[in-house]
PyMOL CGO cylinders between C-alpha atoms (Angstrom):
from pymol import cmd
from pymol.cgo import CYLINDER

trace = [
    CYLINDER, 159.48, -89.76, 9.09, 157.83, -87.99, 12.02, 0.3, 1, 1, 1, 1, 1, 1,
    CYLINDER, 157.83, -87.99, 12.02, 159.96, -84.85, 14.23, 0.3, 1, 1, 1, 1, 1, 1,
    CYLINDER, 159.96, -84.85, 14.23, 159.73, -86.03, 17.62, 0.3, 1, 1, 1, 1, 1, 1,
    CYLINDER, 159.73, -86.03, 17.62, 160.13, -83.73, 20.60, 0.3, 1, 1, 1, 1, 1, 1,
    CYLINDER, 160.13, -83.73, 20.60, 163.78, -85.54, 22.05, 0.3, 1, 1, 1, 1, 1, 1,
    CYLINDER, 163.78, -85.54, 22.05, 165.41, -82.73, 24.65, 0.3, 1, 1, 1, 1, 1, 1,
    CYLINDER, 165.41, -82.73, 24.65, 163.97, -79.75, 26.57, 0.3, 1, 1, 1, 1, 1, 1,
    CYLINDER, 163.97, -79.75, 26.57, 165.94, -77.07, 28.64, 0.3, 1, 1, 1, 1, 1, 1,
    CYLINDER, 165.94, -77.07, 28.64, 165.34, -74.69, 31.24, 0.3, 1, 1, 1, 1, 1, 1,
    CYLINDER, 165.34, -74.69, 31.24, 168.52, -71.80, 31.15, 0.3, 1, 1, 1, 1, 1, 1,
    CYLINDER, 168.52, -71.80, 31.15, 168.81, -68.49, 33.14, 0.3, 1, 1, 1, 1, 1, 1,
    CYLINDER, 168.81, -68.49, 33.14, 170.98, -66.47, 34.89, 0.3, 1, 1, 1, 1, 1, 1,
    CYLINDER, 170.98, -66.47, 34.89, 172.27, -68.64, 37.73, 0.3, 1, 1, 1, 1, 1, 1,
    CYLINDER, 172.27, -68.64, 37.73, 172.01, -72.23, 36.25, 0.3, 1, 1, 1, 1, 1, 1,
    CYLINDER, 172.01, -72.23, 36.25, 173.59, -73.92, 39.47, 0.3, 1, 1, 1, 1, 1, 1,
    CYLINDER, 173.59, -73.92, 39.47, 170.18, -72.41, 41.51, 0.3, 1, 1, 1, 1, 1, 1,
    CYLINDER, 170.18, -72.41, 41.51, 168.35, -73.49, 38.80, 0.3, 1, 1, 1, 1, 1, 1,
    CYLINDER, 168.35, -73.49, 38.80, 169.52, -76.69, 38.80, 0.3, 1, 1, 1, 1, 1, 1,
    CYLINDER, 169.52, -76.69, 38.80, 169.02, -76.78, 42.72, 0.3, 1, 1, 1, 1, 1, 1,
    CYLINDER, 169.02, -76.78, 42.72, 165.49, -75.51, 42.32, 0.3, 1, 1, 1, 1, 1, 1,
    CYLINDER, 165.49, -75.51, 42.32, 164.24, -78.45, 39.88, 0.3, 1, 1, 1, 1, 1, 1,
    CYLINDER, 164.24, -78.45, 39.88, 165.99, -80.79, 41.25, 0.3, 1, 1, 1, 1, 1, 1,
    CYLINDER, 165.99, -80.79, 41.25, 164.56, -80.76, 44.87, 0.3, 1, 1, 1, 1, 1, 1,
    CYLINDER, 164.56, -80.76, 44.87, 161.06, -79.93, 43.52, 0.3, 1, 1, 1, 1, 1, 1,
    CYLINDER, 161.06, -79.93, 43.52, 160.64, -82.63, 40.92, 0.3, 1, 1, 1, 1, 1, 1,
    CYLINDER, 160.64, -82.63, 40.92, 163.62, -85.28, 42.62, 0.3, 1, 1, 1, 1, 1, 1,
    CYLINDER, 163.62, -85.28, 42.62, 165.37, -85.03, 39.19, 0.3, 1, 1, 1, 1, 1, 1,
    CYLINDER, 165.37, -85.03, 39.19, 169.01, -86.15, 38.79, 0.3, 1, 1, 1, 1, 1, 1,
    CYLINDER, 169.01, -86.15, 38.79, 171.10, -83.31, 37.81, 0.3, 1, 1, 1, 1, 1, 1,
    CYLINDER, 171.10, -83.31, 37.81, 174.50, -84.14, 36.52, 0.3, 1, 1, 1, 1, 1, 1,
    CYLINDER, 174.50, -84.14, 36.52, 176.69, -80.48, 35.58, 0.3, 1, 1, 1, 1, 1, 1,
    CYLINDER, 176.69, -80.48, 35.58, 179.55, -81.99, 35.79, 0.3, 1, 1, 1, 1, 1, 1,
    CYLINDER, 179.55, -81.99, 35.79, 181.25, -80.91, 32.47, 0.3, 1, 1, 1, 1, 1, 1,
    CYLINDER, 181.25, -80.91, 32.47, 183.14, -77.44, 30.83, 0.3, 1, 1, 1, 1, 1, 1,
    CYLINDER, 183.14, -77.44, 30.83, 180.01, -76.37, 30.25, 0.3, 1, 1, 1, 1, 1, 1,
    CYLINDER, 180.01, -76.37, 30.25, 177.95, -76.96, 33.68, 0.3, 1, 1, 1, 1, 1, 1,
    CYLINDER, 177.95, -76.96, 33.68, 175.13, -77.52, 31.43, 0.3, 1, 1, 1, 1, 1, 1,
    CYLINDER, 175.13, -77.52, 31.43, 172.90, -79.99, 33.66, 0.3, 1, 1, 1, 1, 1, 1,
    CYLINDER, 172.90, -79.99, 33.66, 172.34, -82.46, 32.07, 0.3, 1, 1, 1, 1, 1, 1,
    CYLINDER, 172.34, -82.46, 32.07, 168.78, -83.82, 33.76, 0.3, 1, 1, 1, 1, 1, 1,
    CYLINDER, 168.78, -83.82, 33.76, 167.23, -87.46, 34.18, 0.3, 1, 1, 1, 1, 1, 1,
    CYLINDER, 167.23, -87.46, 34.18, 163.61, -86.93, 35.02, 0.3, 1, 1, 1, 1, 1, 1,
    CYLINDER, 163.61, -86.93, 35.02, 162.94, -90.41, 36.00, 0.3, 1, 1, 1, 1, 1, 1,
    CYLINDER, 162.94, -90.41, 36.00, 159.60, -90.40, 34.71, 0.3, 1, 1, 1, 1, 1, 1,
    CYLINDER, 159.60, -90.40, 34.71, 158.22, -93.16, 32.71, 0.3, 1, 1, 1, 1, 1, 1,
    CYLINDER, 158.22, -93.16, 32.71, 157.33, -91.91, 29.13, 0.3, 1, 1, 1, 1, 1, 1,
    CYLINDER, 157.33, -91.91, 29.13, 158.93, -88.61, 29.43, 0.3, 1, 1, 1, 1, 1, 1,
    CYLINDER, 158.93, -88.61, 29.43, 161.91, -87.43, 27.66, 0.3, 1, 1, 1, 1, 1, 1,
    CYLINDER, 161.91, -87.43, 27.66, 165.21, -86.15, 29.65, 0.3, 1, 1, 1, 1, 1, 1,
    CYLINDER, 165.21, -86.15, 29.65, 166.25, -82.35, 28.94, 0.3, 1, 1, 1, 1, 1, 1,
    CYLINDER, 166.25, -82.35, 28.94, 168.94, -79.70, 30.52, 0.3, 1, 1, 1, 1, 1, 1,
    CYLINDER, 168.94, -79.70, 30.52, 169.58, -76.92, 32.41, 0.3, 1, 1, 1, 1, 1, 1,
    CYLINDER, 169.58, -76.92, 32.41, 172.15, -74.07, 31.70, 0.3, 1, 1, 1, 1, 1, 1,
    CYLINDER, 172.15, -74.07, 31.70, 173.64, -70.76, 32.65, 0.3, 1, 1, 1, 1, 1, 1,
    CYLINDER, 173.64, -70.76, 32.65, 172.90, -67.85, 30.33, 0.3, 1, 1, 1, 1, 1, 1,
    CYLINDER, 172.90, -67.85, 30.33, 175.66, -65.52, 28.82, 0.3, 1, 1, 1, 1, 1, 1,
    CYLINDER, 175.66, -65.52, 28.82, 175.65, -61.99, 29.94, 0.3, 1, 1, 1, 1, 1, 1,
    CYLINDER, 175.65, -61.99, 29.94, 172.62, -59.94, 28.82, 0.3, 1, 1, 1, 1, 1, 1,
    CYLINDER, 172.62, -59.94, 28.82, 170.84, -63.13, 27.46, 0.3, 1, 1, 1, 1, 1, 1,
    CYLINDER, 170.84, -63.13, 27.46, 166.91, -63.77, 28.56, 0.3, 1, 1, 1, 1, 1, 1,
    CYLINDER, 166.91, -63.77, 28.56, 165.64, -66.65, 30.53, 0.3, 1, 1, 1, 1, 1, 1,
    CYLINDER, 165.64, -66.65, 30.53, 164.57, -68.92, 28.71, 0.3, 1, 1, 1, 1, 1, 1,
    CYLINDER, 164.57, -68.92, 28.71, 161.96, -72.31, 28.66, 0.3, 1, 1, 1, 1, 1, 1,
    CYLINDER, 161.96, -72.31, 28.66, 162.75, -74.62, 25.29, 0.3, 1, 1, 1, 1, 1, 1,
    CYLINDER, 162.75, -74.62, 25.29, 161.85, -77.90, 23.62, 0.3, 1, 1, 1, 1, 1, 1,
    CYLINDER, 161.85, -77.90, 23.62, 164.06, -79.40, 20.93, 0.3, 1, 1, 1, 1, 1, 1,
    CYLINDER, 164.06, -79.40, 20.93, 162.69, -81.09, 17.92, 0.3, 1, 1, 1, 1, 1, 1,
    CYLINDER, 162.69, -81.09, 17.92, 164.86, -84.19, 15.72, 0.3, 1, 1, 1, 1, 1, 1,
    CYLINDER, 164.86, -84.19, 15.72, 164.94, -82.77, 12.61, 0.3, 1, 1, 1, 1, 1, 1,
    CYLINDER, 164.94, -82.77, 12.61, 166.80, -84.69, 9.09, 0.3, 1, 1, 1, 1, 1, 1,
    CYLINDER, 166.80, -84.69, 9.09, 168.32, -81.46, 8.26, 0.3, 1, 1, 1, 1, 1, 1,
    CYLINDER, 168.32, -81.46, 8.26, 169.01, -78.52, 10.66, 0.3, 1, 1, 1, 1, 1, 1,
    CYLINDER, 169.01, -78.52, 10.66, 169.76, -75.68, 7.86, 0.3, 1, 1, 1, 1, 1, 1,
    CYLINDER, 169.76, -75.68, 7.86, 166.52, -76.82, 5.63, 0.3, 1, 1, 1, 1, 1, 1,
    CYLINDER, 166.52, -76.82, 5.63, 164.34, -76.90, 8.99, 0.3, 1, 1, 1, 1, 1, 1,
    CYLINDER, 164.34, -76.90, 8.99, 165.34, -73.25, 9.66, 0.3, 1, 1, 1, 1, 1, 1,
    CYLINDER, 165.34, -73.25, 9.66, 164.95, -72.09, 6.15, 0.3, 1, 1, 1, 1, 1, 1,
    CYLINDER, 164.95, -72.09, 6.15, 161.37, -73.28, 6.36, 0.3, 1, 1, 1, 1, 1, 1,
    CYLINDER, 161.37, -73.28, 6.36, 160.90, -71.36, 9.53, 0.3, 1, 1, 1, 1, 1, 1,
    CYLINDER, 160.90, -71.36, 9.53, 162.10, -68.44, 7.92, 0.3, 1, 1, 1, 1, 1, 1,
    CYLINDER, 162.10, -68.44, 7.92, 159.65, -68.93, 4.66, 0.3, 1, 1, 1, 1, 1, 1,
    CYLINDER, 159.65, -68.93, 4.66, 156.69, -68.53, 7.72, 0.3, 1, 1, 1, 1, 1, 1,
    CYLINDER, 156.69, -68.53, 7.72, 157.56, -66.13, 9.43, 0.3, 1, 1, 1, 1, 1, 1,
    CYLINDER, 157.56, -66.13, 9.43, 159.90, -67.55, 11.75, 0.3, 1, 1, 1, 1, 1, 1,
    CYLINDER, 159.90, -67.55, 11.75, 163.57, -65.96, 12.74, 0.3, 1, 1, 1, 1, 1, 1,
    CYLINDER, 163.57, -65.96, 12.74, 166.86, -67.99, 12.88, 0.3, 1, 1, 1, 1, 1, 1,
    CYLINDER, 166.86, -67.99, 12.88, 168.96, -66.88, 16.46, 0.3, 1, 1, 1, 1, 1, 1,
    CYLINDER, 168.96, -66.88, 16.46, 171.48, -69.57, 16.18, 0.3, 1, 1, 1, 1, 1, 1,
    CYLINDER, 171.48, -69.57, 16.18, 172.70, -71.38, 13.36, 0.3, 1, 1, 1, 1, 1, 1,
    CYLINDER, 172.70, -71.38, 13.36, 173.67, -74.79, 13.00, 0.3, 1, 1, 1, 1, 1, 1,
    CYLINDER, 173.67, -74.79, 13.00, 176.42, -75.87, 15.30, 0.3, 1, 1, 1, 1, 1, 1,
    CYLINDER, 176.42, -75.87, 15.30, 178.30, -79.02, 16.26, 0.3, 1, 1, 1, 1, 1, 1,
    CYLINDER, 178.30, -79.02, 16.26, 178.17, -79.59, 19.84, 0.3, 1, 1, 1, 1, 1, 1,
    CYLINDER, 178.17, -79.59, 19.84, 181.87, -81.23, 20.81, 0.3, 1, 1, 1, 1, 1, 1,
    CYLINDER, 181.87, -81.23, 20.81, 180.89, -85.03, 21.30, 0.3, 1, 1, 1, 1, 1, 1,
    CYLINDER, 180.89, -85.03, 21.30, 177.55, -84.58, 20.70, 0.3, 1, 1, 1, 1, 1, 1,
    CYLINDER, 177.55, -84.58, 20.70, 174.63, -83.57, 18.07, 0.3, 1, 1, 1, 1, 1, 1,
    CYLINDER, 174.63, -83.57, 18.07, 174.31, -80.41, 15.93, 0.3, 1, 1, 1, 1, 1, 1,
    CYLINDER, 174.31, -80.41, 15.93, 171.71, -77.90, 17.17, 0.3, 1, 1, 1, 1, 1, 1,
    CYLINDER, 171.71, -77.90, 17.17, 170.63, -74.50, 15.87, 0.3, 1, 1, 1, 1, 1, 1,
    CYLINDER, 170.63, -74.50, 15.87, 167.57, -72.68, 17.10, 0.3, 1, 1, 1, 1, 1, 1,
    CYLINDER, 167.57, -72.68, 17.10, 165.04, -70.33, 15.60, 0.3, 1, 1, 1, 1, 1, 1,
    CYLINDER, 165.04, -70.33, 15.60, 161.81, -68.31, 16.89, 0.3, 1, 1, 1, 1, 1, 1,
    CYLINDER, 161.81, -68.31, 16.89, 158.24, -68.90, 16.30, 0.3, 1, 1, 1, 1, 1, 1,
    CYLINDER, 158.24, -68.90, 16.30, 156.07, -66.03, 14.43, 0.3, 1, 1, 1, 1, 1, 1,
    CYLINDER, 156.07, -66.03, 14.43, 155.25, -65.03, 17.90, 0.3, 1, 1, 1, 1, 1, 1,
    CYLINDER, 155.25, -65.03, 17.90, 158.70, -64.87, 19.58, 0.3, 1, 1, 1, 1, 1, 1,
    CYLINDER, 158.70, -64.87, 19.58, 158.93, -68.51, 21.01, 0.3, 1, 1, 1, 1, 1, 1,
    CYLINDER, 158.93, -68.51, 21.01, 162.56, -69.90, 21.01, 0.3, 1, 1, 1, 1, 1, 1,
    CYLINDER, 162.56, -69.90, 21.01, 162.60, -73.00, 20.05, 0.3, 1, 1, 1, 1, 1, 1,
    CYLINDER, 162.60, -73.00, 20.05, 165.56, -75.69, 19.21, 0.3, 1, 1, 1, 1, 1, 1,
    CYLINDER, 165.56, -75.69, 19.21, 166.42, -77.89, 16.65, 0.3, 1, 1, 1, 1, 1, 1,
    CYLINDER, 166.42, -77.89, 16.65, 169.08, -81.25, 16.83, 0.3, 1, 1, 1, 1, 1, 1,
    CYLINDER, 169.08, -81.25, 16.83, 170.58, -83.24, 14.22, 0.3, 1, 1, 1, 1, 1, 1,
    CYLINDER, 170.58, -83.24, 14.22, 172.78, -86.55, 14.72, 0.3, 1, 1, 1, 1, 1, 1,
    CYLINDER, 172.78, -86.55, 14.72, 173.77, -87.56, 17.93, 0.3, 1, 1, 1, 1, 1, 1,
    CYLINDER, 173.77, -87.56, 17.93, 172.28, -87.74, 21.72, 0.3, 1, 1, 1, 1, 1, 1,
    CYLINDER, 172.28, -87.74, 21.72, 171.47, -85.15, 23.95, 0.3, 1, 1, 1, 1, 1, 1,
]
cmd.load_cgo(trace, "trace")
Protein backbone atom coordinates (compact mmCIF):
# COMPACT_ATOMS: atom_id res chain seq x y z
CA UNK A 1 0.00 0.00 0.00
CA UNK A 2 1.46 3.29 -1.21
CA UNK A 3 1.39 6.85 1.36
CA UNK A 4 -0.20 9.28 -0.76
CA UNK A 5 0.16 13.01 -0.20
CA UNK A 6 -3.98 13.70 0.80
CA UNK A 7 -4.03 17.41 2.67
CA UNK A 8 -1.62 20.39 2.70
CA UNK A 9 -1.84 23.60 4.94
CA UNK A 10 -0.61 26.96 4.97
CA UNK A 11 -0.90 28.45 9.00
CA UNK A 12 0.50 31.76 10.43
CA UNK A 13 -0.19 34.39 12.54
CA UNK A 14 -3.35 35.98 11.12
CA UNK A 15 -5.10 33.00 9.35
CA UNK A 16 -8.23 35.16 8.29
CA UNK A 17 -5.46 37.43 5.99
CA UNK A 18 -4.11 34.41 5.05
CA UNK A 19 -7.03 33.00 3.98
CA UNK A 20 -7.88 36.39 2.12
CA UNK A 21 -4.48 36.37 0.50
CA UNK A 22 -4.83 32.77 -1.24
CA UNK A 23 -7.98 33.01 -1.88
CA UNK A 24 -8.01 36.12 -4.23
CA UNK A 25 -4.64 35.07 -5.73
CA UNK A 26 -5.37 31.49 -6.68
CA UNK A 27 -9.67 31.97 -6.75
CA UNK A 28 -9.74 29.19 -4.09
CA UNK A 29 -12.88 28.56 -2.00
CA UNK A 30 -12.19 29.16 1.55
CA UNK A 31 -14.73 27.88 3.95
CA UNK A 32 -13.57 28.90 8.03
CA UNK A 33 -16.62 28.58 9.11
CA UNK A 34 -16.12 26.27 12.19
CA UNK A 35 -14.68 26.56 16.21
CA UNK A 36 -11.63 26.33 14.82
CA UNK A 37 -11.58 28.94 11.73
CA UNK A 38 -9.34 26.50 10.22
CA UNK A 39 -10.06 27.16 6.33
CA UNK A 40 -10.83 24.58 5.05
CA UNK A 41 -9.73 25.19 1.07
CA UNK A 42 -11.17 23.76 -2.35
CA UNK A 43 -8.55 24.49 -4.94
CA UNK A 44 -10.65 23.70 -7.84
CA UNK A 45 -7.95 22.34 -9.74
CA UNK A 46 -8.22 19.19 -11.64
CA UNK A 47 -5.74 16.54 -10.21
CA UNK A 48 -4.77 18.46 -7.21
CA UNK A 49 -5.55 17.65 -3.73
CA UNK A 50 -7.59 20.23 -1.35
CA UNK A 51 -5.61 21.44 1.91
CA UNK A 52 -6.20 24.25 4.83
CA UNK A 53 -5.37 27.25 6.24
CA UNK A 54 -5.08 28.13 10.04
CA UNK A 55 -4.21 30.61 12.71
CA UNK A 56 -1.11 29.86 14.77
CA UNK A 57 -1.06 29.81 18.68
CA UNK A 58 0.94 32.43 20.37
CA UNK A 59 4.72 32.18 19.82
CA UNK A 60 4.25 29.38 17.16
CA UNK A 61 6.26 29.77 13.57
CA UNK A 62 4.68 30.09 10.22
CA UNK A 63 4.45 27.35 8.77
CA UNK A 64 4.05 25.55 4.92
CA UNK A 65 2.97 21.56 5.35
CA UNK A 66 1.92 18.50 3.38
CA UNK A 67 0.18 15.59 5.05
CA UNK A 68 0.90 12.04 4.18
CA UNK A 69 -2.01 8.82 4.71
CA UNK A 70 -0.24 6.73 6.76
CA UNK A 71 -1.77 2.87 8.24
CA UNK A 72 -0.46 3.74 11.56
CA UNK A 73 0.30 7.27 12.91
CA UNK A 74 2.45 6.17 16.16
CA UNK A 75 4.61 3.45 14.00
CA UNK A 76 5.09 6.22 11.15
CA UNK A 77 6.60 8.58 13.78
CA UNK A 78 8.66 5.99 15.49
CA UNK A 79 10.30 5.37 12.15
CA UNK A 80 10.97 9.03 11.79
CA UNK A 81 12.52 9.04 14.97
CA UNK A 82 14.86 5.77 14.13
CA UNK A 83 16.29 8.45 11.12
CA UNK A 84 16.76 11.14 12.53
CA UNK A 85 13.53 12.69 12.51
CA UNK A 86 11.72 14.56 15.72
CA UNK A 87 8.07 13.97 16.81
CA UNK A 88 6.30 17.79 17.64
CA UNK A 89 2.85 16.47 17.95
CA UNK A 90 1.63 13.22 18.79
CA UNK A 91 -1.18 11.39 17.59
CA UNK A 92 -4.47 13.12 18.07
CA UNK A 93 -8.12 12.63 17.19
CA UNK A 94 -9.44 15.52 15.44
CA UNK A 95 -13.38 15.88 16.74
CA UNK A 96 -15.34 14.47 13.61
CA UNK A 97 -12.54 13.92 11.71
CA UNK A 98 -9.08 11.86 11.20
CA UNK A 99 -6.17 11.41 13.63
CA UNK A 100 -3.07 13.49 12.81
CA UNK A 101 0.29 13.85 14.53
CA UNK A 102 3.26 15.57 12.98
CA UNK A 103 7.01 15.16 13.11
CA UNK A 104 10.20 17.00 11.53
CA UNK A 105 12.47 15.96 8.84
CA UNK A 106 16.40 15.49 9.69
CA UNK A 107 16.63 18.96 8.41
CA UNK A 108 13.85 20.77 10.35
CA UNK A 109 10.88 20.35 7.83
CA UNK A 110 7.45 19.96 9.60
CA UNK A 111 5.66 17.68 8.14
CA UNK A 112 2.07 15.89 8.97
CA UNK A 113 0.78 12.67 9.22
CA UNK A 114 -3.34 11.46 9.06
CA UNK A 115 -4.93 8.33 9.92
CA UNK A 116 -8.78 7.39 9.34
CA UNK A 117 -11.06 9.82 8.26
CA UNK A 118 -11.25 12.99 5.69
CA UNK A 119 -9.63 16.10 5.82
Amino acid sequence: MGCPVVHWEIAGKSGKTLQEFYGKLFGWQIDANNPMNYGMTKTGGEGGINGGIAQLGEGRPPYVTFYVQVPDLQASLDKAAGMGGKTIMPPMAVPGGPSLAMFTDPEGNLIGLVQGGTM
